[in-house]
N, C-alpha and C positions, 0 to 999 in steps of 0.2 A: 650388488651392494649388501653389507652385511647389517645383520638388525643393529649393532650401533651404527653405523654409517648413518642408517632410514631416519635411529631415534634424533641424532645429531641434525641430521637434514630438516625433520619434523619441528624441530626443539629453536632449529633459527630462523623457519620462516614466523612460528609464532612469535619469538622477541622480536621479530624488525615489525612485524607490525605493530604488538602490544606499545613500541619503542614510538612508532611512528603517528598512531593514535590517541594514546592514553593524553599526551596532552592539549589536545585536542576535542576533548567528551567533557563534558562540563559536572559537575551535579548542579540540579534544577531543582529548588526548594521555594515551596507555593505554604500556603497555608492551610493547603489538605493535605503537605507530605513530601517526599521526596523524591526525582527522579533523576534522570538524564538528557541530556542535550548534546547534540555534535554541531559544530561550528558548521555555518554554511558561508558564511560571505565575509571578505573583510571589510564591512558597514557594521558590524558588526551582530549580525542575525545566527541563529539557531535554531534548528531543526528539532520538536522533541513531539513526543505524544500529545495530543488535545486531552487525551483522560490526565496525564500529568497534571496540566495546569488547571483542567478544568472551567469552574467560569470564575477563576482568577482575574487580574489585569494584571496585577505585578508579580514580583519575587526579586529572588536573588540567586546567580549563578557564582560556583566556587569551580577553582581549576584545580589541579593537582598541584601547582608551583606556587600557590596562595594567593593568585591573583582572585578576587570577588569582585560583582556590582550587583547593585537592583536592573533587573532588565523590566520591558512592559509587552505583553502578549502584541503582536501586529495582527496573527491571526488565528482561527482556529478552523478544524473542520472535523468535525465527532462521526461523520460520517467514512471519512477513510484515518481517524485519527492520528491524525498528522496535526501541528500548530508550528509558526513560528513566533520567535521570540527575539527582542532586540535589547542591546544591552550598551552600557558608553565605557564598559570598560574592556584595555585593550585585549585583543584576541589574537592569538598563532593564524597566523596560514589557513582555512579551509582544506580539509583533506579532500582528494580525489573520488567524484562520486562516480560508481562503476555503474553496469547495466544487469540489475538481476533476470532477466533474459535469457542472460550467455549463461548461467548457471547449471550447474550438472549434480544430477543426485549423486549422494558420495564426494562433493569437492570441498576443502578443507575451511572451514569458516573460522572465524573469530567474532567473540562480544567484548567488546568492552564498555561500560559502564559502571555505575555507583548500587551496586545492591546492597540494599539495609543499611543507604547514608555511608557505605564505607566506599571511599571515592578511589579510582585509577583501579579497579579489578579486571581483571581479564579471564575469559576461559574459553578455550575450543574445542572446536566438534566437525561434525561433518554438516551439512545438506541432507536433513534424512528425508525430505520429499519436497515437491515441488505444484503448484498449481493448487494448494489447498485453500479455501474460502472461508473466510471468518465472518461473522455479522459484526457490525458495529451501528450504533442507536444515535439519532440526533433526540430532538427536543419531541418531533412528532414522526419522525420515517426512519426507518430502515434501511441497510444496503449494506451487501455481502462487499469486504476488502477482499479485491482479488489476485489471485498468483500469490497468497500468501507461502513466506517462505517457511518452512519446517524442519529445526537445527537441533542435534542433541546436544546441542554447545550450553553449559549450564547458565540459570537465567533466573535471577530471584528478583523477588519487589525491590525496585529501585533501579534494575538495570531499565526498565520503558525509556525508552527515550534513547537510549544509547545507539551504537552504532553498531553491527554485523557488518563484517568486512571477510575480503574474498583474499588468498593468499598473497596478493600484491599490494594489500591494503587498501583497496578501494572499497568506501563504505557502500554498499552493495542491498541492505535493506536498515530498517528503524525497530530493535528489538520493541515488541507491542505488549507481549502475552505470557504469564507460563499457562501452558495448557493441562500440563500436569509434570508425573515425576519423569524426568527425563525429558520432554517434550517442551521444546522453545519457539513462541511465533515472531516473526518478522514483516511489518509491511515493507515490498520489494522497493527499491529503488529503479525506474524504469520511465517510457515515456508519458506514463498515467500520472504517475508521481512529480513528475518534473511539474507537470501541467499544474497540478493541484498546486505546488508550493511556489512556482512561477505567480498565480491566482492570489495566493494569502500575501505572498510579498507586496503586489500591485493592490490590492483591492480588499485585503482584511478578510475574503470570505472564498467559498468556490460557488460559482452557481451552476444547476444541473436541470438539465433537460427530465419533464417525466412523460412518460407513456399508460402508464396504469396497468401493468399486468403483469404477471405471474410464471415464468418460463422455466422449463427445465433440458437438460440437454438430452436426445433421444439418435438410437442410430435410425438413418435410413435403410431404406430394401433394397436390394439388390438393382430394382428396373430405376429409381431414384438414384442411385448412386452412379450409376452411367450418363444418364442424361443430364447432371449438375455437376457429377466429379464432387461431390461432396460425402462423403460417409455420415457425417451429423448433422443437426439442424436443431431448432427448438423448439419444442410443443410448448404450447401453450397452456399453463394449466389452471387460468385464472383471469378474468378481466374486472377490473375495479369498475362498480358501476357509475358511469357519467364522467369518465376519463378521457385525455385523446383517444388512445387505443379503441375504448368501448365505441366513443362517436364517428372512430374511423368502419366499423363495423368485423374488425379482429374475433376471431370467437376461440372459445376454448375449441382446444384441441387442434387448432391448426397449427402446421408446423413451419418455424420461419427461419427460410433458408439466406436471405440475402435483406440487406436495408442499405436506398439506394444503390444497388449495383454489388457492395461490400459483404461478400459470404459470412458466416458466423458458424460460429462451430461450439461456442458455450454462455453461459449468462455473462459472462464476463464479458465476451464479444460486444456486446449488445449493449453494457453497461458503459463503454471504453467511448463509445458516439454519443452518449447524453450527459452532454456539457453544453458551456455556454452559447457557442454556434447552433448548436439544433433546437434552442428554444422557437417557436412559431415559424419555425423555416418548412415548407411542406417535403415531406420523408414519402421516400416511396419505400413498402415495404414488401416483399415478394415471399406468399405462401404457399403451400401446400395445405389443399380441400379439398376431400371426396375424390380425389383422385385428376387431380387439374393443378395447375399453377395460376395462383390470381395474386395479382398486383392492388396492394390496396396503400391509398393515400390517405397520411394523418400529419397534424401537425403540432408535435409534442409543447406540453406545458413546459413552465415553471415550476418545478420540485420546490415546495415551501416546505422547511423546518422550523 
């Protein structure tokens, strides 16, 4: 293939998607500002940032063909910021949501969204990493968005909200962040995700499982690594005092290889089971201490924000 061939080849997957998205991404305008939304359902729901709307209820969404309404927030969650939003005015098609999962560093992305109020832009880039962790803050807790995506696809105030899509056009993550010059975040689109906005759609909220502690991921030794098949685990580098965790009898610096039965291999792991099912349901959690394996039993809280 010759470099016009590539440029031509490169040049028409991003118009079929720009073609096939753009009207589709909403601008979402709150009365702290402006951002973006991608159609989720044809009820008429949207998918955008919670920092977009903030702690709005209403707004108004504008399409690129001039269709507008007032929509009213359904839900929010500041902790993976994600919100949806519902509106009475009519909407396209929902586009095809993909699985950021299957995604490959280097694979051809596209944004499309309203940065700086100017609506139907588009631009792309690549996947320039994958698995990266962002914090995101509720009212009173913390908690890292995880498998955040990492695109040099360009991304200014106003694109939040919009859609990251994968050569096929399938929107693939929820542009969130600029990180800086060059650097664009996305939260993934993925089983975690579905869950969360499955949750806002049903019930307005997510609720979350807490444990109380502090982990970070650590490799195993070599005589550990045979006997679990596992190369990582997670130390423990923290117990919140008077938490499950703490009253389970968990201590800093144990490392934990398995909950319930289920390996883990990073914070993420571990964050991905504390959801609505494992509130008060008894967890068995299986560590490494002092050179032993012990099973210790807690029964995680309610995470209050």
């Amino acid at each position: 293939m010759t470099d016009d061939e590539a440029l031509d080849a490169y040049s028409a997957v991003v118009t079929g998607v720009a073609a096939h998205l753009t009207p589709r991404v909403a601008s979402v305008r709150t009365r702290r500002g402006v951002g973006s939304g991608v159609v989720l359902s044809a009820e008429g729901h949207l998918v955008t940032n919670a920092h977009v709307v903030g702690d709005s209820s209403r707004g108004e969404v504008a399409f690129g063909d001039g269709v507008t309404g007032p929509f009213v927030v359904v839900g929010r969650d500041p902790l993976s910021d994600l919100a949806i939003i519902r509106t009475g005015a009519e909407l396209p098609e929902p586009p095809e949501f993909g699985d950021a999962d299957r995604l490959r560093v280097g694979a051809l992305v596209v944004a499309v969204g309203n940065p700086l109020g100017l609506e139907g832009s588009v631009t792309a880039g690549v996947v320039s990493a994958l698995g990266r962790s962002m914090p995101a803050r509720g009212r009173t807790a913390t908690r890292l968005i995880e498998d955040v995506i990492q695109t040099d696809a360009a991304l200014n105030p106003g694109n939040s909200g919009g859609a990251l899509a994968d050569a096929r056009g399938r929107v693939v993550g929820i542009n969130t962040a600029v990180a800086g010059i060059g650097v664009g975040l996305a939260v993934p689109v993925n089983g975690t995700t579905r869950r969360i906005l499955r949750a806002l759609r049903e019930d307005g909220r997510v609720r979350r499982a807490y444990l109380g502690l502090v982990s970070v991921p650590t490799p195993l030794d070599e005589r550990w690594v045979e006997r679990t098949g596992r190369r990582h685990a997670l130390r423990v580098a923290e117990v919140v005092s008077g938490s499950p965790a703490a009253a389970s009898g968990i201590q800093p610096g144990d490392l934990i290889i398995a909950v319930d039965g289920t390996p883990l291999a990073d914070a993420q792991s571990l964050q991905r089971l504390m959801f609505e099912d494992a509130i008060g349901r008894r967890t068995e959690i299986t560590v490494l201490r002092n050179g032993a394996m012990v099973d210790v039993v807690t029964q995680p809280a309610e995470l209050v924000d």
